[in-house]
Structures are given as C-alpha cells and as structure tokens.
GUDREN-553315 format. One record per residue (C-alpha): y, x, z; residue in three letters; residue number from 0. Coordinates in nm, 4 decimals, decimal comma. Each point is the difference from the previous one (the first is absolute). Layout:
+----------+----------+----------+------+-----+
|       yy |       xx |       zz | type | seq |
+----------+----------+----------+------+-----+
|        Y |        X |        Z |  Ala | NUM |
...
+----------+----------+----------+------+-----+
***
This chain:
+----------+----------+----------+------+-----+
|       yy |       xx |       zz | type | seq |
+----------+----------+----------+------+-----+
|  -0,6844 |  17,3206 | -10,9083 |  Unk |   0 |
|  -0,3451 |   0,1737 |  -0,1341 |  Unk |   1 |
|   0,0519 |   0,2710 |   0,2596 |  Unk |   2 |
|  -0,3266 |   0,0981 |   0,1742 |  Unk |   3 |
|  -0,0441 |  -0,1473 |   0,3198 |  Unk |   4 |
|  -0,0523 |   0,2392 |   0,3153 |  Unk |   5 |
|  -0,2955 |   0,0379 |   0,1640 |  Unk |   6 |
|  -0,1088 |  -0,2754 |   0,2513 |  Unk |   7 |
|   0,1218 |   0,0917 |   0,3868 |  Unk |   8 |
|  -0,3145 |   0,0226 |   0,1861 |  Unk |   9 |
|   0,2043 |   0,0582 |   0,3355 |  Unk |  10 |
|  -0,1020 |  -0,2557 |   0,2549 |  Unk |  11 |
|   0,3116 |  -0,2878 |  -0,0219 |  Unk |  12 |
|   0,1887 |  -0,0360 |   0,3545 |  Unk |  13 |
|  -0,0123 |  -0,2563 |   0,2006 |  Unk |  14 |
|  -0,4274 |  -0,0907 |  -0,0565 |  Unk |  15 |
|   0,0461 |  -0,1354 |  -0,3220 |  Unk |  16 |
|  -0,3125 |   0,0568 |  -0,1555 |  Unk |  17 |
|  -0,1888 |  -0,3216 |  -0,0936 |  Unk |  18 |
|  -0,2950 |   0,0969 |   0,1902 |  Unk |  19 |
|   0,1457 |   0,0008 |   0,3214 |  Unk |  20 |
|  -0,3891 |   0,0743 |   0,1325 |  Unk |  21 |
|  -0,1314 |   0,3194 |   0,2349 |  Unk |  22 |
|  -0,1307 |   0,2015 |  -0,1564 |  Unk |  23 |
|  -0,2090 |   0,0339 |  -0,3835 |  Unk |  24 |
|  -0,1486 |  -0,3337 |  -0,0984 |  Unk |  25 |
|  -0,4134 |  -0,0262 |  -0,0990 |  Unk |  26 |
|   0,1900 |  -0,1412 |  -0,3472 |  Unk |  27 |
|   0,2425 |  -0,2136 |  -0,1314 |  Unk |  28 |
|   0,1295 |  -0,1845 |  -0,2998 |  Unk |  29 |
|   0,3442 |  -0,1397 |  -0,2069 |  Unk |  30 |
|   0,0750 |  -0,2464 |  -0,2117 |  Unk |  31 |
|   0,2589 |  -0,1743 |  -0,2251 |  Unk |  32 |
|   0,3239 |  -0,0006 |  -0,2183 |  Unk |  33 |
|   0,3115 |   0,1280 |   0,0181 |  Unk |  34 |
|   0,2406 |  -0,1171 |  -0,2616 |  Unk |  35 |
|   0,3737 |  -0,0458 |  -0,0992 |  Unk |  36 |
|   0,2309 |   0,1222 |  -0,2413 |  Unk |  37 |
|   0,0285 |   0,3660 |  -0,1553 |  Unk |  38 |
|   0,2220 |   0,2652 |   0,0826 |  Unk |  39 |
|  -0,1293 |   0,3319 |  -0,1000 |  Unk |  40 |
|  -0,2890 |  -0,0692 |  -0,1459 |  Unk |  41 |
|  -0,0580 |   0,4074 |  -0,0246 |  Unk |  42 |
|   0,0226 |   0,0255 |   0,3522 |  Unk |  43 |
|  -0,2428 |  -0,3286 |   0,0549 |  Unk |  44 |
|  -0,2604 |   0,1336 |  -0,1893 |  Unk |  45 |
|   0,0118 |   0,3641 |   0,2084 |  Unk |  46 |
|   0,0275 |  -0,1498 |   0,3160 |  Unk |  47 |
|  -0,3415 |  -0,2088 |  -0,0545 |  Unk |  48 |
|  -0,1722 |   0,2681 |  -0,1872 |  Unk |  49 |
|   0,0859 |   0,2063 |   0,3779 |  Unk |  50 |
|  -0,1058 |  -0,3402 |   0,2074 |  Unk |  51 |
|  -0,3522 |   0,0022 |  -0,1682 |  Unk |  52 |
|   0,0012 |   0,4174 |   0,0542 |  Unk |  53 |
|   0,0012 |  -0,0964 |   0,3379 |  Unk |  54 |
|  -0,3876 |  -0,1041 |   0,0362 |  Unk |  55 |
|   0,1413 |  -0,3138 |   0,2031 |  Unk |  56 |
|  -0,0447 |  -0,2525 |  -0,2729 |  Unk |  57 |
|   0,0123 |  -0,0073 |  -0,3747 |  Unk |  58 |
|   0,2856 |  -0,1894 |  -0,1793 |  Unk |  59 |
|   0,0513 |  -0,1136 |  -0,3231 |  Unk |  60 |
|   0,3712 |   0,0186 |  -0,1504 |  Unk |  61 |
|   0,1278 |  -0,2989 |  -0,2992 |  Unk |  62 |
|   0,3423 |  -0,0055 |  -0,1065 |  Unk |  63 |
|   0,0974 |  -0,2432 |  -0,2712 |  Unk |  64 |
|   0,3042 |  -0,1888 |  -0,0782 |  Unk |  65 |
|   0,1864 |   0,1929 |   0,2456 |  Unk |  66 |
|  -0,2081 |  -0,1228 |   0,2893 |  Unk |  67 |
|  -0,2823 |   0,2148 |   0,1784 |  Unk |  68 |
|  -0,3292 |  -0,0951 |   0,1902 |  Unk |  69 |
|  -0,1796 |   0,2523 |   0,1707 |  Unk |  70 |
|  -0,3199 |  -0,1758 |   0,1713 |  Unk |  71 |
|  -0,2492 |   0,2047 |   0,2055 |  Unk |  72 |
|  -0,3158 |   0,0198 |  -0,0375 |  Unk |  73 |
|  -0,1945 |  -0,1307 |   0,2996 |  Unk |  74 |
|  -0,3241 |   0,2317 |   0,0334 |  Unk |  75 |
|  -0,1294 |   0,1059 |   0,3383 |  Unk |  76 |
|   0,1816 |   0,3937 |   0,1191 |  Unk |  77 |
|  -0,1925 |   0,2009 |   0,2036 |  Unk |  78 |
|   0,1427 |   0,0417 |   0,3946 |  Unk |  79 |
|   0,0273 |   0,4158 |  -0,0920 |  Unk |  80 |
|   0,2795 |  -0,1222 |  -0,2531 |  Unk |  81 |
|   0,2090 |  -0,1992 |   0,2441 |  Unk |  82 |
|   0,1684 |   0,2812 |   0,1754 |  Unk |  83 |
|   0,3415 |  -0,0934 |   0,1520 |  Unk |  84 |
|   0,1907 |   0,2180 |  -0,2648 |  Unk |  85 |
|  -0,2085 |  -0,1569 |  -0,2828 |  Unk |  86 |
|   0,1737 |  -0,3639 |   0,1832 |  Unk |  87 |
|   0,3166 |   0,1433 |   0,0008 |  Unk |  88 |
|  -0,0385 |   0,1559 |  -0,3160 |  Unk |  89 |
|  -0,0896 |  -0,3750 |  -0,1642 |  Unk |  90 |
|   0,2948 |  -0,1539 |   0,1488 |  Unk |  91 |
|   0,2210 |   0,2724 |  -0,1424 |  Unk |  92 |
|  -0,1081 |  -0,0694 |  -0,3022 |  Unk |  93 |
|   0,0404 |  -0,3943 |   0,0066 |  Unk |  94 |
|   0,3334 |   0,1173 |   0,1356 |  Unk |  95 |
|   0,0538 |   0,2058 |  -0,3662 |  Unk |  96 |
|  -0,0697 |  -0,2608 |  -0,2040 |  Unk |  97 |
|   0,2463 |  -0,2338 |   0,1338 |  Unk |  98 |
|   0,2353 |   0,2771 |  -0,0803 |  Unk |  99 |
|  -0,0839 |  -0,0175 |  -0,3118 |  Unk | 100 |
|   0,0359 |  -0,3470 |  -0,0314 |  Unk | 101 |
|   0,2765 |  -0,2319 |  -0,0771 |  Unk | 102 |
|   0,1340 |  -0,0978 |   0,3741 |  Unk | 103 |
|  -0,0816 |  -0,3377 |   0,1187 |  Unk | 104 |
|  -0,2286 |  -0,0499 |  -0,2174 |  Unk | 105 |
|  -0,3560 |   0,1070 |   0,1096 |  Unk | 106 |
|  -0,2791 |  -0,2383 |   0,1689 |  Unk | 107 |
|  -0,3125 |   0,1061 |   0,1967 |  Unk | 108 |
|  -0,3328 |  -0,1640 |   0,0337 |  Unk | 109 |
|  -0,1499 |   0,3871 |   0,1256 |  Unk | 110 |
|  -0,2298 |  -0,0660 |   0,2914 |  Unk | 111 |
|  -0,2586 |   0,2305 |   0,1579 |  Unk | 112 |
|  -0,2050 |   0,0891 |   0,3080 |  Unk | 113 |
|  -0,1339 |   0,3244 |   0,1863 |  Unk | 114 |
|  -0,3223 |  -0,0653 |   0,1538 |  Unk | 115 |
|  -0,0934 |   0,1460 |   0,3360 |  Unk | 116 |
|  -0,3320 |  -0,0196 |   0,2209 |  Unk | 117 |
|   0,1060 |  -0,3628 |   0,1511 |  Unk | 118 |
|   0,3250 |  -0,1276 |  -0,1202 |  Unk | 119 |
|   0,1982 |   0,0305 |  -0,3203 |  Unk | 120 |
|   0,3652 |   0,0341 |  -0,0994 |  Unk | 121 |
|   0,1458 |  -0,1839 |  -0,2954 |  Unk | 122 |
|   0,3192 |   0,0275 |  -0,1482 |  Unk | 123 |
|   0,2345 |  -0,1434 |  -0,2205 |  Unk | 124 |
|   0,2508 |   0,1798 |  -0,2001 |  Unk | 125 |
|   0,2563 |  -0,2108 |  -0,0089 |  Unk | 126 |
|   0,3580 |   0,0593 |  -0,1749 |  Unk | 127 |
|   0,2999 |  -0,0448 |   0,2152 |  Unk | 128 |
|   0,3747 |   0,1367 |  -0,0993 |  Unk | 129 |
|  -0,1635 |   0,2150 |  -0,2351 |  Unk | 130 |
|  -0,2450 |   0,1735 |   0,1396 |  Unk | 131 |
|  -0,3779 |  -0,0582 |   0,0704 |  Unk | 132 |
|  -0,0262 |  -0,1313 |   0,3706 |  Unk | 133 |
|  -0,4064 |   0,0282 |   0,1362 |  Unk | 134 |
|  -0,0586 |  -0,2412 |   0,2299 |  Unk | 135 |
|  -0,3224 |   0,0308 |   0,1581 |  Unk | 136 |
|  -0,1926 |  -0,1707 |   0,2794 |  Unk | 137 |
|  -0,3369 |   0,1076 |   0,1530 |  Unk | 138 |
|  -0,3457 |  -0,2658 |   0,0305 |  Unk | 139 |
|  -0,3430 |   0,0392 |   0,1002 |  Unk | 140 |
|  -0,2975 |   0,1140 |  -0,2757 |  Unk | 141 |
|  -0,1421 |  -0,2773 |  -0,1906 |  Unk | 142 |
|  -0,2968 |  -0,0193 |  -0,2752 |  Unk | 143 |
|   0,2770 |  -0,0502 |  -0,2604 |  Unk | 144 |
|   0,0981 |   0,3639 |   0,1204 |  Unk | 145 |
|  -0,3413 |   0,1457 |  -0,0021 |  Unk | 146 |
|  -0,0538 |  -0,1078 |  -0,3589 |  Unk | 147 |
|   0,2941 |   0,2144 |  -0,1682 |  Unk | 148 |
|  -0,1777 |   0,2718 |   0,1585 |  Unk | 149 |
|  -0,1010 |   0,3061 |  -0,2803 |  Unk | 150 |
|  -0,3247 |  -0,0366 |   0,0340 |  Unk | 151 |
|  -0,0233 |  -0,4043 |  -0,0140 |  Unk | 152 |
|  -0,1244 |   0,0186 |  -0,3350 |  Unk | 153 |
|   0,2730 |   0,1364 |  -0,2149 |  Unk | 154 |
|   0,1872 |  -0,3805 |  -0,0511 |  Unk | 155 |
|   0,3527 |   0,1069 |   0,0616 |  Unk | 156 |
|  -0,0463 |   0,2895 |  -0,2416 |  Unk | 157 |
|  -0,1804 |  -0,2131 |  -0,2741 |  Unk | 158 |
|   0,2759 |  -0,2506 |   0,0290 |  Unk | 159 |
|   0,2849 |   0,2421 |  -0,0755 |  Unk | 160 |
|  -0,2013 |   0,1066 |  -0,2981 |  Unk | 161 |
|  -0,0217 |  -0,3742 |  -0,1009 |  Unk | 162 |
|   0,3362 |  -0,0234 |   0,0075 |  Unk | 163 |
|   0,0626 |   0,3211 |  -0,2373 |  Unk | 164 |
|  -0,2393 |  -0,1995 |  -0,2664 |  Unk | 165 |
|   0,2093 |  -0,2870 |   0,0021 |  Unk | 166 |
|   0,3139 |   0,1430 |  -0,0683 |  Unk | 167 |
|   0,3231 |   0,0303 |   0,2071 |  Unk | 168 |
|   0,1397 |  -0,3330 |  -0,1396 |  Unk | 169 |
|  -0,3049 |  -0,2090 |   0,1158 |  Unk | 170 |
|  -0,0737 |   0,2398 |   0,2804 |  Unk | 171 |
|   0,3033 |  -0,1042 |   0,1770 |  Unk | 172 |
|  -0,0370 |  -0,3537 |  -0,0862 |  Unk | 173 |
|  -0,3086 |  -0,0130 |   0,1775 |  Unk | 174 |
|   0,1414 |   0,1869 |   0,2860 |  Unk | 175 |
|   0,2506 |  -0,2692 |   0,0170 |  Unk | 176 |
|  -0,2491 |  -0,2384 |   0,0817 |  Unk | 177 |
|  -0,1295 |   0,2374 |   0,2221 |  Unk | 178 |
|   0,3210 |   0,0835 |   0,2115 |  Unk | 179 |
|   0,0409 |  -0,4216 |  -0,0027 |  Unk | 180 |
|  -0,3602 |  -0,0093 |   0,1747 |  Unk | 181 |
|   0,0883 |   0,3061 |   0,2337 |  Unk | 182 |
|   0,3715 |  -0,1805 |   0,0762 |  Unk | 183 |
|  -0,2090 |  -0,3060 |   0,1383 |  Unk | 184 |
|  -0,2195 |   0,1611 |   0,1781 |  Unk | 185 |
|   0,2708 |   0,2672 |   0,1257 |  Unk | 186 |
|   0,2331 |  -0,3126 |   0,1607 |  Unk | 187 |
|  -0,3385 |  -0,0799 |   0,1902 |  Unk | 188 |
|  -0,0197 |   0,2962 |   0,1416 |  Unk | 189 |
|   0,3911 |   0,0456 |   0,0530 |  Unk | 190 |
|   0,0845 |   0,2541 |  -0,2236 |  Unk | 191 |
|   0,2939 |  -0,3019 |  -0,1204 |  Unk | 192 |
|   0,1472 |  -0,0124 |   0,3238 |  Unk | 193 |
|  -0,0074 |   0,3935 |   0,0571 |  Unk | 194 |
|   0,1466 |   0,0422 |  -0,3169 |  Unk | 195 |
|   0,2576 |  -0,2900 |   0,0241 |  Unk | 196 |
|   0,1295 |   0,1498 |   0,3338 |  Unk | 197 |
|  -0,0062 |   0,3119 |  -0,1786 |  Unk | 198 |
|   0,2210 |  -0,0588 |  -0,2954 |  Unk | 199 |
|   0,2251 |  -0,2841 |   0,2202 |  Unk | 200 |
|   0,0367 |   0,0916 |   0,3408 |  Unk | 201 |
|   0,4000 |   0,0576 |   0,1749 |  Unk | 202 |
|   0,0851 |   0,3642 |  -0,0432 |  Unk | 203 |
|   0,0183 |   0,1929 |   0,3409 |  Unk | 204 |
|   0,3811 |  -0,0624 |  -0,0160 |  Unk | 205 |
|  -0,0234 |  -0,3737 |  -0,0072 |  Unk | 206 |
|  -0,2056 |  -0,0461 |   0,3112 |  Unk | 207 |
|   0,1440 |  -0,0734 |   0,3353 |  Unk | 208 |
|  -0,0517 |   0,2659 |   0,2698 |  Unk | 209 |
|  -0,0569 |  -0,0321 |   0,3566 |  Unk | 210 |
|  -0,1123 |   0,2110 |   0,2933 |  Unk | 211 |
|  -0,0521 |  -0,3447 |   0,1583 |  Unk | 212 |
|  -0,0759 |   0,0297 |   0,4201 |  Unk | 213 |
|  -0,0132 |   0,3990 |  -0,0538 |  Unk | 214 |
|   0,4063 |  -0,0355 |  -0,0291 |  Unk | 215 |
|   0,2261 |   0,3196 |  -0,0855 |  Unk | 216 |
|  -0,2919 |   0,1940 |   0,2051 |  Unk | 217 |
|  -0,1526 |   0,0532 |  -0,3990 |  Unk | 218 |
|   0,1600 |   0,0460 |  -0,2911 |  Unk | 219 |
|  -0,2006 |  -0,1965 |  -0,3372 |  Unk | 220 |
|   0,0476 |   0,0927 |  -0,3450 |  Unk | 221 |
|  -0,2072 |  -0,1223 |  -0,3361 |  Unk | 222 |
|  -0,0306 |   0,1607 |  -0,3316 |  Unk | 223 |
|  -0,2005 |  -0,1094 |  -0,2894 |  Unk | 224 |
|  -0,2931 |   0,2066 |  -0,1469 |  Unk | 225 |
|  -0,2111 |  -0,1953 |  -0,2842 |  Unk | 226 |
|  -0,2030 |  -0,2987 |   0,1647 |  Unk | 227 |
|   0,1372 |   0,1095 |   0,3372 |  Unk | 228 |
|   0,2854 |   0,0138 |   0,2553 |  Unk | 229 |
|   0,0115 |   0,3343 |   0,2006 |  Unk | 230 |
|   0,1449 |  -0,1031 |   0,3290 |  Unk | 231 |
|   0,1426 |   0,2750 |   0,2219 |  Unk | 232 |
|   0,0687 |   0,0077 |   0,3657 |  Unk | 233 |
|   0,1958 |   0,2240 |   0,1925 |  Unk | 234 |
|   0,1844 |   0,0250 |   0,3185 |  Unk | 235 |
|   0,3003 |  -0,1780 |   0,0501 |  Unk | 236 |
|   0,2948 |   0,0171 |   0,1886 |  Unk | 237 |
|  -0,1106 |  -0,1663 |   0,2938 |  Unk | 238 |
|  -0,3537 |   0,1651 |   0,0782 |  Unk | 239 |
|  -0,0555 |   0,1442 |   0,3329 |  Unk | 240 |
|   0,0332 |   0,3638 |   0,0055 |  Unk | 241 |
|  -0,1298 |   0,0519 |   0,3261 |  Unk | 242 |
|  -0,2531 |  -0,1088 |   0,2476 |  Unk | 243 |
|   0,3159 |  -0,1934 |   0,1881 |  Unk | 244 |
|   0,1216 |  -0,1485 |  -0,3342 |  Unk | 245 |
|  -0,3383 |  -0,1031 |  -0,0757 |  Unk | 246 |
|  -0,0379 |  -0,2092 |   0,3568 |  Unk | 247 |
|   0,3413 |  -0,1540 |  -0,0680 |  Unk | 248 |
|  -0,1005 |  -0,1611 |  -0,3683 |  Unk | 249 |
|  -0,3090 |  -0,1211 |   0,1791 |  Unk | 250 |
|   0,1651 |  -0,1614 |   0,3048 |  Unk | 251 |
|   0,2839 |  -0,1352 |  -0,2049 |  Unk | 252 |
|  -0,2742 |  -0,1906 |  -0,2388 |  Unk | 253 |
|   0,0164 |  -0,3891 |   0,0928 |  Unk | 254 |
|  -0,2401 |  -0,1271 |  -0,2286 |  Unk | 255 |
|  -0,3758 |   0,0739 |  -0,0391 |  Unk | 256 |
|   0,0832 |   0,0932 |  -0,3468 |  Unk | 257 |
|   0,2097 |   0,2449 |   0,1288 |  Unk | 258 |
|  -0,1724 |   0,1645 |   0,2593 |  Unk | 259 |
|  -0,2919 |   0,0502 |  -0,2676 |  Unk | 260 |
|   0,2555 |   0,1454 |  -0,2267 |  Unk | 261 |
|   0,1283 |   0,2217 |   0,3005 |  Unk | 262 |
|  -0,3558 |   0,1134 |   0,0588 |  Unk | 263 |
|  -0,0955 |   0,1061 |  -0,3545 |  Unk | 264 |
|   0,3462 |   0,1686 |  -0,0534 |  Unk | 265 |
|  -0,0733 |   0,2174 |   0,3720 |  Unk | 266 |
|  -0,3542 |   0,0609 |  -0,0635 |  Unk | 267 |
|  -0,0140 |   0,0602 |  -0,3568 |  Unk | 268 |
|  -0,2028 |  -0,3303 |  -0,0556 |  Unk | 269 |
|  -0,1565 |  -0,1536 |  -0,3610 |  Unk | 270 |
|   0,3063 |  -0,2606 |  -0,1650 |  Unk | 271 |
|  -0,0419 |  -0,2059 |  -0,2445 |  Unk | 272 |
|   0,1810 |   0,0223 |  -0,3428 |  Unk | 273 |
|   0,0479 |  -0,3675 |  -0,1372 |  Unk | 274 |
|   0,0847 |  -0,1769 |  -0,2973 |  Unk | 275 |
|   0,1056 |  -0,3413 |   0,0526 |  Unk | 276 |
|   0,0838 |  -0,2677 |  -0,2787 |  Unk | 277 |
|   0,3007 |  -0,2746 |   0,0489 |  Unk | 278 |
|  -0,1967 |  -0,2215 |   0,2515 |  Unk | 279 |
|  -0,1127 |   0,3480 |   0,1663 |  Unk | 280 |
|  -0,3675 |  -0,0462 |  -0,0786 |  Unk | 281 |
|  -0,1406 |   0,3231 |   0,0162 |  Unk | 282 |
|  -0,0688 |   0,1717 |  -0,3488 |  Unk | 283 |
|  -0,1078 |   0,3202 |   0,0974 |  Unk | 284 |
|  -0,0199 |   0,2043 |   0,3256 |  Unk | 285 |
|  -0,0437 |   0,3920 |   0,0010 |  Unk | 286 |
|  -0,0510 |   0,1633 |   0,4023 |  Unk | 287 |
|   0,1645 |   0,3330 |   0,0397 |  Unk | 288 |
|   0,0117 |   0,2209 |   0,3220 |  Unk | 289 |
|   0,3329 |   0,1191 |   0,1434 |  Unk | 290 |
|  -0,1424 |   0,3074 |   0,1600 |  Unk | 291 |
|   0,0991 |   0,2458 |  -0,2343 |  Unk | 292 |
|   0,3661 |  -0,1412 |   0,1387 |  Unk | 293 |
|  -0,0577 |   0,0967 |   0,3566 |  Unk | 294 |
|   0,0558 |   0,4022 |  -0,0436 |  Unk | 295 |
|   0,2222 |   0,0317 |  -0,3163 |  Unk | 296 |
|   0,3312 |  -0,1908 |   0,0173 |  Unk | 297 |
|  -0,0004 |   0,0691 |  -0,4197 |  Unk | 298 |
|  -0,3492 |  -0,1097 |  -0,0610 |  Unk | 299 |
|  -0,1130 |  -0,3374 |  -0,1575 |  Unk | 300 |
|  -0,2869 |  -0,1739 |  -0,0735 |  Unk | 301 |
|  -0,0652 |  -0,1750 |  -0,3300 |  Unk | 302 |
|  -0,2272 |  -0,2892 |  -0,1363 |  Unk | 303 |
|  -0,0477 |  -0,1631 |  -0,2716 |  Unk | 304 |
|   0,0271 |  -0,4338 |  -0,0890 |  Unk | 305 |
|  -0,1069 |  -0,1460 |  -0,2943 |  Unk | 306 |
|   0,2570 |  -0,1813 |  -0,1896 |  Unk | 307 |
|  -0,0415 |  -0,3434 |  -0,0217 |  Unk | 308 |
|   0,2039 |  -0,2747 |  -0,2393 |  Unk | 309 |
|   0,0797 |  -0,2327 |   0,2838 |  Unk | 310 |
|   0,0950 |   0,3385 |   0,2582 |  Unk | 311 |
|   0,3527 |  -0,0411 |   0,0989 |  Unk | 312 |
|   0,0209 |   0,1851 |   0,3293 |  Unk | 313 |
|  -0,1287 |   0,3257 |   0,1840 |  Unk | 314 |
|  -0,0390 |  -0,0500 |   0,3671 |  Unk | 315 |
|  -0,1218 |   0,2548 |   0,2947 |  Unk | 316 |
|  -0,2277 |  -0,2284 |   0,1996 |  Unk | 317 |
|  -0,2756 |   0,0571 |   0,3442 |  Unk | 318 |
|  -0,1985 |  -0,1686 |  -0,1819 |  Unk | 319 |
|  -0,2680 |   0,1796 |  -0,1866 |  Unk | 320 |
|  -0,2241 |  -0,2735 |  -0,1180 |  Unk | 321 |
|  -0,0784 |   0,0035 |  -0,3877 |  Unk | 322 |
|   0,1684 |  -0,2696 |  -0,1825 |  Unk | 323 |
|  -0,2416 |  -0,3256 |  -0,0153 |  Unk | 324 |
|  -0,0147 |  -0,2320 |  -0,2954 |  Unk | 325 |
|   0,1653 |  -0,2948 |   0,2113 |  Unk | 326 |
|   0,2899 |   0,2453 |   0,0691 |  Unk | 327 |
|   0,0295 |   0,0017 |  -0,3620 |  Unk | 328 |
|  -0,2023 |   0,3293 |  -0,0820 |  Unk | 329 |
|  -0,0621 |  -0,2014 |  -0,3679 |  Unk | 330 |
|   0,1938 |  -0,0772 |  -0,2116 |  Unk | 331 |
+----------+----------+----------+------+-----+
***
C-alpha cells in the first residue's frame, strides 16, 4: 500500500486488444464516462490516473471518498496524431491498473469512446468482466453526429469538459448521470445493449458444442475464447487425404451433396464456413475461412474468429458460407 505505481506498459497487448481495433491513425477521436467502485490502494489509484491523463488520450479526473473512487473522463475531442496504437494499448493498461488497485468485484464502467476515420467509425465500450476491462468494439458508417465532435466543430466538446470542472465533481457527475441515462437509450437503439449483453453473458468456449459436421474426422475443430470472440481453429484430421489417390477416394465415397461439397473444399483447399448455431440451430454468426493453407503443410491450420453470442450453444463446420440472416435468428 502507498507504493509508487510502475510506469504504464505501452507494449502493444496480444491478441488485438486495443479498443480501436481500426487501420491505421484516426482523423480524431474522443472518450467518455465513469469508472467507479470501491478503494484499494488509493496511492496507487491516484498514480495510475495521474499516468492515464500523461498519456494525451483523454484527461481524467480522480475522487475518492468514503472508501469509494470515481474516476470520470473528460469527453473533449483528441486529435488523430494522439491515437497511435501504443497510446490504445497504453489506455487500456492503465484501466487495467486501476482495477488493480481496486477492491475486486467491485468496479463498474460506463467508459465509452470512438476513433474516427475518413468514412466509418469505431466505438467501444470498456466493459468489466472477471476483473478486468473487456473493450468491445464494433465498426459503423460516418454520421453528422460524428462530424460534429470533430476539433475544429467549434470547440463544444472542449467547453463542455470545462463546464463540468465549474460545477464541481459532485454535481459534475450527477449531470453525467443523466447524461450516460440519455446515451444508454440511445446506445440500445443502436445495439450497443445487445453487443454488450452477449459480451458480458455469452457460453464460454468450453460450454459450446463442437462439430466438424459433413467435413467428418477429415478436420479437426477447436474453440477458445478471446474477449467478445471465439477463435476457432481448424486443422487436419485423421482422416484427410494425403495423396492425390486418398483425395479421389473421400470424394467418391461422399453420398450426400453435403458431402461431396465438403469433399471438394477439403481437396481443393476451398472457403468453409465457421458457424455458430443457437438451440433451434438458427444461425448466430457465420465466419468463411479457406482450407488452403491445409493442402501443403500437414501441421498448418487456419484460424477465424465468431462473435460470442448469449443464445450460441454450438460450433459447426458447414458448406455453407452465407452470412447469418435475421430470420435465421442473426438478432437477438
């Protein structure tokens, strides 16, 4: 307790986990919101945001009374040159310190933002699961809403964090309050709810059923979890065709059209789709992958990744490609 805390880790997370998840540097961007729970080293809290606002990403503002702790972020407009993937990574890090430094279990996250690029826009939500800050982002096309946070639109943004200083933390964050209650109706509009719900609720990777479905022991499946996705991997298995003769054996011995398809992609190295399939197998999500990368390297595989879903309870290879429709029960 009251030790200083180490520097932020600017080193880019593994695994993509920055809450960007955009190419390249943004034009600009913003954040906004509260984090808040209980205290656990307040020492450490108070280093650990002083270091988040050293960052250049977004200013926050640190309150600790009563043994509880708000830290709400100013919501002014960043400049694009700012935004750097390690200044991302560097952010989450930080979020990632203070619920260190925090009594476990105990912290809640209304922490939003968005990166803007020439024609779409990614926003985020920082959400907490298991103790740790989850980002859960989803990409949309530019709107005028967009184009109005911009830093030269007039200076708003910046003139309403200052508003917020003059009122004082206490009534600062009761206004934000109402604000976040606005943004939370507009946000299940626009499906930020259901992305986060899936999020924060979805089966773990090792609750899902797993099938190689028509493809049989020719593939091999397997499913991890990674934040708001499942990684699905797919490798040989014990029955694919090693040779030219093996490969005209599993497509003569196919009796199905299912299986002849499945014979086809497995021999030619053909696109598969990755599918996640609720109860009633409606589709819930469907990710292609190619199997060429299996033709020449009996130890390769080929990975994609499936958005978790709440209702997802099984992983299926499939022929079929097509994106999941909303009649196949795309949502929720």
């Amino acid at each position: 307790m009251g030790d200083v805390p180490p520097p932020i880790d600017r080193t880019p997370a593994p695994g993509g986990s920055t809450p960007g998840g955009g190419r390249g540097v943004p034009r600009y961007g913003w954040f906004g919101g509260v984090v808040e729970g209980r205290v656990g080293d307040p020492d450490a809290m108070r280093g650990v945001a002083e270091q988040i606002t050293a960052l250049g990403v977004v200013a926050c503002d640190l309150e600790i009374e009563g043994g509880r702790f708000s830290l709400l972020f100013d919501d002014a407009s960043v400049p694009g040159e700012r935004l750097t993937l390690d200044a991302q990574n560097a952010l989450v890090d930080g979020l990632q310190a203070i619920l260190r430094s925090a009594a476990p279990g105990t912290v809640e996250s209304t922490l939003r933002g968005a990166l803007v690029y020439p024609t779409s826009v990614v926003e985020t939500l920082f959400a907490v699961k298991d103790d740790q800050f989850v980002p859960v982002s989803r990409r949309r096309d530019l709107d005028e809403h967009d184009r109005a946070h911009a830093p030269d639109a007039g200076g708003e943004r910046s003139a309403s964090g200052d508003a917020l200083a003059r009122l004082g933390t206490k009534r600062g964050l009761a206004l934000l309050a109402l604000i976040v209650l606005a943004s939370g109706l507009f946000a299940w509009n626009r499906g930020y709810f259901g992305l986060l719900r899936d999020t924060l609720f979805s089966p773990d990777a090792s609750e899902l059923a797993q099938s190689t479905g028509a493809f049989g022991d020719a593939l091999e499946l397997s499913v991890e979890e990674r934040f708001a996705m499942y990684v699905c991997t797919v490798r040989r298995g014990p029955a694919y065709p090693g040779d030219a003769e093996a490969a005209d054996r599993l497509i003569d011995a196919a009796v199905t059209a299912e299986e002849r398809a499945a014979a086809m992609a497995i021999t030619g190295g053909g696109e598969i789709g990755v599918v996640l399939f609720d109860k009633n197998r409606n589709r819930l999500e469907v990710a292609p992958v190619a199997l060429a990368p299996l033709l020449t390297d009996e130890g390769a595989s080929v990975e994609v990744e499936v958005r978790s879903r709440l209702r997802g309870q099984r992983v299926e290879l499939s022929v079929d490609t097509r994106p999941a429709e909303p009649g196949d029960g795309a949502s929720d």
